[in-house]
VOGU-3710 file (C-alpha; in Angstrom, 3 decimals, decimal comma):
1> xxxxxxxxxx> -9,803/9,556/-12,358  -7,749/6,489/-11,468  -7,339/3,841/-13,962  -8,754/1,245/-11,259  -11,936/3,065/-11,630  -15,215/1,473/-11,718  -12,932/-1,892/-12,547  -14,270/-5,629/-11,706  -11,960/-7,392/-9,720  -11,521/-11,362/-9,312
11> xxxxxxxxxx> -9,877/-12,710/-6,106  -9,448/-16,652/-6,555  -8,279/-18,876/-3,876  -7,841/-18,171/0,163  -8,247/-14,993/1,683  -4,984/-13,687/3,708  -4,168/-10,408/5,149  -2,203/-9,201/2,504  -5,364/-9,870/-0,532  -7,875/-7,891/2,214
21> xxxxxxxxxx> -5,029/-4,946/2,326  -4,742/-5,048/-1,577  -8,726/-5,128/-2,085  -9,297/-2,710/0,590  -6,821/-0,521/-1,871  -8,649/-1,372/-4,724  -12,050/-0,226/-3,480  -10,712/3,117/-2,676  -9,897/4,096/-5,950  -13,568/2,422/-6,765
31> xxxxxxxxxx> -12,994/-0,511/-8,295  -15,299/-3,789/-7,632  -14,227/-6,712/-6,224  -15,423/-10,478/-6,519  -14,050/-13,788/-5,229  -14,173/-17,179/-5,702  -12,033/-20,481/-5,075  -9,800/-22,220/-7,700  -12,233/-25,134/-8,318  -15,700/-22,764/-9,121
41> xxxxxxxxxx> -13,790/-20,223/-11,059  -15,464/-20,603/-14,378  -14,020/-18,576/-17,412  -17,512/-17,876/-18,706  -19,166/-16,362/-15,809  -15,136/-14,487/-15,180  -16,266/-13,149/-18,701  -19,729/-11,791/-18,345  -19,096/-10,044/-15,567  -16,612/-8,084/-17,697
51> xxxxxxxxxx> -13,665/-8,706/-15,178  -10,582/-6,230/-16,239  -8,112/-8,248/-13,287  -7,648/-11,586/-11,668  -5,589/-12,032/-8,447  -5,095/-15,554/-7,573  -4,003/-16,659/-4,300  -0,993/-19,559/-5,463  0,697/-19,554/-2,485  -0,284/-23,215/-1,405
61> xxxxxxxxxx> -1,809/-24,367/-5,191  -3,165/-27,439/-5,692  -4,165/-28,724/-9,232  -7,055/-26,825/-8,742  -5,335/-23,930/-9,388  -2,773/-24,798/-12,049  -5,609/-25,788/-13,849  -7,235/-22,496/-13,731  -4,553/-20,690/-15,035  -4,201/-23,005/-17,715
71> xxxxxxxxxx> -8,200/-22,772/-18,735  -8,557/-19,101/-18,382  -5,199/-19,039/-20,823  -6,860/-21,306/-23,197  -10,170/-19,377/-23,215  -11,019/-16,704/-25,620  -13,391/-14,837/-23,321  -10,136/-14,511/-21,096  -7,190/-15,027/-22,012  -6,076/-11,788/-22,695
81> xxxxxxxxxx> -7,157/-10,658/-19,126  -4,355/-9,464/-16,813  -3,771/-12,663/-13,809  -1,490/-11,887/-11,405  -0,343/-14,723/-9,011  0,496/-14,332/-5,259  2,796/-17,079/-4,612  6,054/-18,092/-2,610  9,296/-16,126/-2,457  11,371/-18,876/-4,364
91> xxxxxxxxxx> 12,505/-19,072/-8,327  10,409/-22,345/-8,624  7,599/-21,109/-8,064  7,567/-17,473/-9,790  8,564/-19,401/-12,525  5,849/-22,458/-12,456  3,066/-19,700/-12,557  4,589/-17,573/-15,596  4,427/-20,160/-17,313  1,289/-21,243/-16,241
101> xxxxxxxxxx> 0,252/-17,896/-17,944  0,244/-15,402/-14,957  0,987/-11,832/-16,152  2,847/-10,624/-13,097  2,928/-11,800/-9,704  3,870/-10,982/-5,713  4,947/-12,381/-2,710  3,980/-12,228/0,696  6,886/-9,901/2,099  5,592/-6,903/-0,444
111> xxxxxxxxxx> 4,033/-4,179/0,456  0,593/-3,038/-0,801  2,200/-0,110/-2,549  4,199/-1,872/-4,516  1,408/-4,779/-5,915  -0,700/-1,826/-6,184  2,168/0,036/-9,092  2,097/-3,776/-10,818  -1,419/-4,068/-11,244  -2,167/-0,385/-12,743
121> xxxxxxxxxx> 0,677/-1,396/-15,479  -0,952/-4,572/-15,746  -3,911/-2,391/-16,670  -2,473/-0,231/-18,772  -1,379/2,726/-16,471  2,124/3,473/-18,504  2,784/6,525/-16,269  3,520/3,994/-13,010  7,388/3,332/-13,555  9,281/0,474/-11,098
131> xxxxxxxxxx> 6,313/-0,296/-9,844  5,591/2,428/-8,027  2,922/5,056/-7,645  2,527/8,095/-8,932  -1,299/8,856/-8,932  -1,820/12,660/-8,810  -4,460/13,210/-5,740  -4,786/16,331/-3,919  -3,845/15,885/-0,344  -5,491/19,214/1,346
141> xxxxxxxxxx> -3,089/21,369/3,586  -5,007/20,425/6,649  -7,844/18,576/6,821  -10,741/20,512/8,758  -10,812/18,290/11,835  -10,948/18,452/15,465  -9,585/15,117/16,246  -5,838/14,540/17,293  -3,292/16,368/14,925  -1,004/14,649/12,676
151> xxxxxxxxxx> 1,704/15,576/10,291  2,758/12,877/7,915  5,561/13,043/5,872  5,209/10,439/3,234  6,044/10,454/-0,863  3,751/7,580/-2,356  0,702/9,288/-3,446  -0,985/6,243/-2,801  -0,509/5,526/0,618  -0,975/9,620/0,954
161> xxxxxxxxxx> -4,570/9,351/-0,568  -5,315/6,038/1,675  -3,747/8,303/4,998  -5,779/10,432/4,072  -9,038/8,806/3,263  -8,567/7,123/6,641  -7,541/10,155/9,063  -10,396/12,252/7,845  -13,096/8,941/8,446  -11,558/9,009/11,980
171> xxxxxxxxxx> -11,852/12,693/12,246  -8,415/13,367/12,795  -6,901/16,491/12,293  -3,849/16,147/9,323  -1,197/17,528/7,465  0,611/15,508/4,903  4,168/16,272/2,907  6,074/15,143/0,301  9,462/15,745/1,393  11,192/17,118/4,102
181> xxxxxxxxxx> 12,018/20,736/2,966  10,958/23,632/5,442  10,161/20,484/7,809  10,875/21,901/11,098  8,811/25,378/9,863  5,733/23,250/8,688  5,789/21,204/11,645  6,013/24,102/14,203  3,074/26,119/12,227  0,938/23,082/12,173
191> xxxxxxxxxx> 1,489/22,174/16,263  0,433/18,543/15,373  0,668/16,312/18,601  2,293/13,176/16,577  4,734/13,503/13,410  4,594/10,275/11,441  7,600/9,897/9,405  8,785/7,939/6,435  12,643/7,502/5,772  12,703/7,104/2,105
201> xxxxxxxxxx> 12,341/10,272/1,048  13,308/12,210/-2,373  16,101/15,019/-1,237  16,899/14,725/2,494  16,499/10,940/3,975  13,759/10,641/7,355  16,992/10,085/9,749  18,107/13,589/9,009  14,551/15,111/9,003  13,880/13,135/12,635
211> xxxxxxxxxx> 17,489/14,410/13,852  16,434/18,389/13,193  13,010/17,676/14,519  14,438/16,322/17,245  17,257/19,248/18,096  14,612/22,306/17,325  12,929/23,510/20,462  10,375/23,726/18,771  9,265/20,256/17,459  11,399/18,321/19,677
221> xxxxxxxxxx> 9,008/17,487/22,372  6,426/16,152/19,604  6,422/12,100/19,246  7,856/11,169/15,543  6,335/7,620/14,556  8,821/6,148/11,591  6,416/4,351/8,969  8,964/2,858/6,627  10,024/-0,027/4,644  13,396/0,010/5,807
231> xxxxxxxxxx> 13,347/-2,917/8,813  17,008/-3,268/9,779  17,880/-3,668/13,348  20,288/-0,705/12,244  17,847/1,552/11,279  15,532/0,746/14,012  18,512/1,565/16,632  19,755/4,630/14,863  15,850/5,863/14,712  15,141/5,443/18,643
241> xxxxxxxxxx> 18,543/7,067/18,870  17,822/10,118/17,431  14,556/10,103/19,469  11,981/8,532/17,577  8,850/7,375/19,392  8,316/4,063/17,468  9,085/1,895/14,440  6,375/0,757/12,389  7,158/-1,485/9,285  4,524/-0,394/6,124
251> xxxxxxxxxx> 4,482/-3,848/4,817  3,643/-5,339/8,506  1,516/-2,426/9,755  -2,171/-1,791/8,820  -3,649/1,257/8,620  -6,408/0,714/11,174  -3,003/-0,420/13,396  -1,437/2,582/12,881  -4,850/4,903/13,883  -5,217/2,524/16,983
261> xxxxxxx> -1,961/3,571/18,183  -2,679/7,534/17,197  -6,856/6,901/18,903  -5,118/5,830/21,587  -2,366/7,626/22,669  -0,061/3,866/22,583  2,893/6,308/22,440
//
């Protein structure tokens, strides 16, 4: 069991792609999630509804906001609960809302993966180290589909358990990896019909992996999506190079964007 859990969750402020990814995350591993604007948030209500986590959208704060932070800082019922602040990339303002009282806080350029490693420490979870995550799911060998095959090779367990949850709503037929050792051999026994490919990998890096898919008869006619957070032009050039299909950025790519693409063959 995931220490998000059966959790309530408090969203204050604006909606924005990135929050909807983030709850959307949060709701997988079963937690509950509430909103409400800066000026209704009400630290008494925030407390009966025994609300473990506040996000609050500071990215274009008005006193409204400043003043929440201050009041839910200054009251009992909750100032000891976690707040973490989205706000703008710039030392003024990560500063203006630690001090305000924020436990942690993100910016619009990070990826889900990464908020979602601060807010289980924010809980508690000691086992998630840099901010990453290392949730222990169980990713089955092949999912018993009939949709379109895919073989993912991808380390975050968390991004492997929401793959996952969202291949087999889909219906699609998967495989998913943690690294890329015995690649070629997994691929070729699998026969998938698109690899999708991370380059960040522990032991051998994706462009290696992509090169030997690419120069096996075997796997070299199968398209290999890279789904990474690397976004240089040089990695993107060196990637179509060695014959990837496509180039999808995790921070700048939903899910449902990525299965639109597989649904529908955009390759």
């Amino acid at each position: 069991m995931s220490i998000l859990t059966g959790k309530q969750v408090l969203v204050i402020g604006d909606e924005t792609e990135q929050l909807t990814k983030i709850e959307a995350a949060l709701i997988t591993y079963g937690s509950t999630i509430t909103t409400t604007t800066c000026k209704q948030a009400d630290p008494t209500s925030i407390s009966a509804a025994h609300t473990a986590l506040i996000l609050i959208n500071h990215l274009h704060a008005g006193v409204h906001c400043n003043d929440t932070l201050t009041v839910l800082r200054a009251t009992l019922e909750t100032k000891d609960i976690p707040v973490l602040a989205l706000v703008p990339n710039d030392e003024s303002h990560i500063a203006e809302v630690l001090l305000l009282g924020a436990s942690d806080y993100f910016v619009p350029s990070e990826d889900v993966h990464t908020i979602m490693g601060k807010i289980m420490q924010s809980l508690g979870d000691s086992s998630v180290a840099n901010h990453q995550s290392v949730i222990d799911i169980s990713i089955p060998a092949a999912a018993n589909q009939t949709g379109t095959r895919v073989f993912v090779v991808e380390d975050d367990s968390l991004l492997q358990n929401l793959i996952a949850t969202r291949f087999e709503k889909s219906g699609l037929a998967y495989e998913i990896v943690t690294s890329g050792v015995d690649l070629v051999e997994k691929v070729t026994a699998f026969k998938p019909q698109i690899v999708i490919l991370d380059l960040m990998l522990p032991g051998e890096d994706g462009f290696n992996l992509l090169k030997k898919l690419k120069t096996s008869a075997a796997t070299a006619a199968i398209p290999v999506l890279i789904f990474s957070n690397r976004d240089s032009q040089a990695d993107r050039t060196l990637a179509t190079e060695l014959g990837a299909t496509g180039f999808y950025v995790k921070a700048m790519t939903d899910l449902s964007e990525l299965l639109d693409i597989i649904n529908t063959n955009k390759i």
